[in-house]
N, C-alpha and C positions, 0 to 999 in steps of 0.2 A: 583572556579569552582565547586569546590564540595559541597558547600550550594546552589550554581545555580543550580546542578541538586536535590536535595531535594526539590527546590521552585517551579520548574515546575509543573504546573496543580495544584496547592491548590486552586487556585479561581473555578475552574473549579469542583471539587468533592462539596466545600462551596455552587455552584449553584444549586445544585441536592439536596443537603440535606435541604437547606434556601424555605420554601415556596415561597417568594419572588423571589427565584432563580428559580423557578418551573413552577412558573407565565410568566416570561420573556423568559424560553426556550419554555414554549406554544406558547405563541407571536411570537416567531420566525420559530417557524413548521407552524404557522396559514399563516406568510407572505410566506416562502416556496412555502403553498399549492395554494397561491393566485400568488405568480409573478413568478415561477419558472417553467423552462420548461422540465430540464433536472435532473434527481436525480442522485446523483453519492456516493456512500458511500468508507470510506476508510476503507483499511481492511492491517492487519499485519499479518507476520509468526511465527510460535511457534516455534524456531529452535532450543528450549532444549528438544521438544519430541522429535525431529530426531538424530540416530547416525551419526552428520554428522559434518566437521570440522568448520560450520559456526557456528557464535556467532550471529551476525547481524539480526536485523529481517528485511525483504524486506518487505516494505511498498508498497501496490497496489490502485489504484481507480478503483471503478468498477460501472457500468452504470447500474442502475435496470431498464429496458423494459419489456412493457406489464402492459395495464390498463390504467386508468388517473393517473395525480399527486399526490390528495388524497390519493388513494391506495398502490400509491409507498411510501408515505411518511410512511404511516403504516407499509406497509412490510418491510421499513429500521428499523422502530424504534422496531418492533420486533425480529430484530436483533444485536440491541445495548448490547454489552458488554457479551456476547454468542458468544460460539467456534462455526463456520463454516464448514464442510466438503463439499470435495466436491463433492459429492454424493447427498447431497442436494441440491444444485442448478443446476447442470445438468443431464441427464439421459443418458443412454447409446448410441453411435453411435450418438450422436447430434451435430450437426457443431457450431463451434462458433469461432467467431474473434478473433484475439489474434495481439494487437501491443508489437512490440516488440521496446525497447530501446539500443543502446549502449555506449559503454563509447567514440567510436567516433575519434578511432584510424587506423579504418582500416586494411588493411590485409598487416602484417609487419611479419617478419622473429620471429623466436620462443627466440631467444636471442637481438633481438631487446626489445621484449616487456617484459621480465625477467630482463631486465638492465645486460645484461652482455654483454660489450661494447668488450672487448679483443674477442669474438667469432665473435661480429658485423664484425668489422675489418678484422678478418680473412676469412669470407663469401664474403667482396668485393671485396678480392683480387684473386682471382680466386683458382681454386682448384689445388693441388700439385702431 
């Protein structure tokens, strides 16, 4: 496991640096700007700036709107491997979508979804 996570993405930094690798990621923005209708770029969280108890980074896709494909495909790649704020993409008081996901549990008792089963039990059985 722990050589698997060192091997992850070495092909992928070899493409960037290999002229040949550089030629074949053009080729693939070139097919983008021709068959693609929708741009979506992925984006991660820094969760070592924040004082906060997450380790994990929350991985996002996010839709670039506005303009032709072309365009979009520029505005993504001007943003490859460069920090994000978000201050730069929205402006003040500006509405914008937001889907939200969940883990799809539903609305359970607060010791149901902690796993503590001895309280579950005791909530079914009515109060004393």
């Amino acid at each position: 496991w722990y050589r698997c996570k060192k091997k992850a993405h070495t092909r992928t930094g070899q493409k960037w640096a290999d002229e040949e690798g550089k030629k074949s990621i053009e080729a693939d923005f070139d097919k983008m700007a021709k068959y693609c209708t929708v741009i979506r770029v992925l984006c991660h969280t820094q969760p070592k700036l924040f004082k906060l108890k997450e380790k994990k980074a929350n991985i996002m896709e996010i839709q670039i709107n506005g303009g032709e494909i072309p365009d979009k495909i520029t505005f993504a790649r001007s943003l490859l491997e460069k920090p994000i704020s978000v201050k730069d993409l929205f402006s003040q008081n500006e509405l914008i979508d937001v889907i939200g996901v969940t883990s799809g549990h539903g609305y359970k008792r607060c010791h149901i979804q902690m796993g503590n089963k001895e309280a579950a039990e005791e909530d079914t059985q009515g109060s004393t």
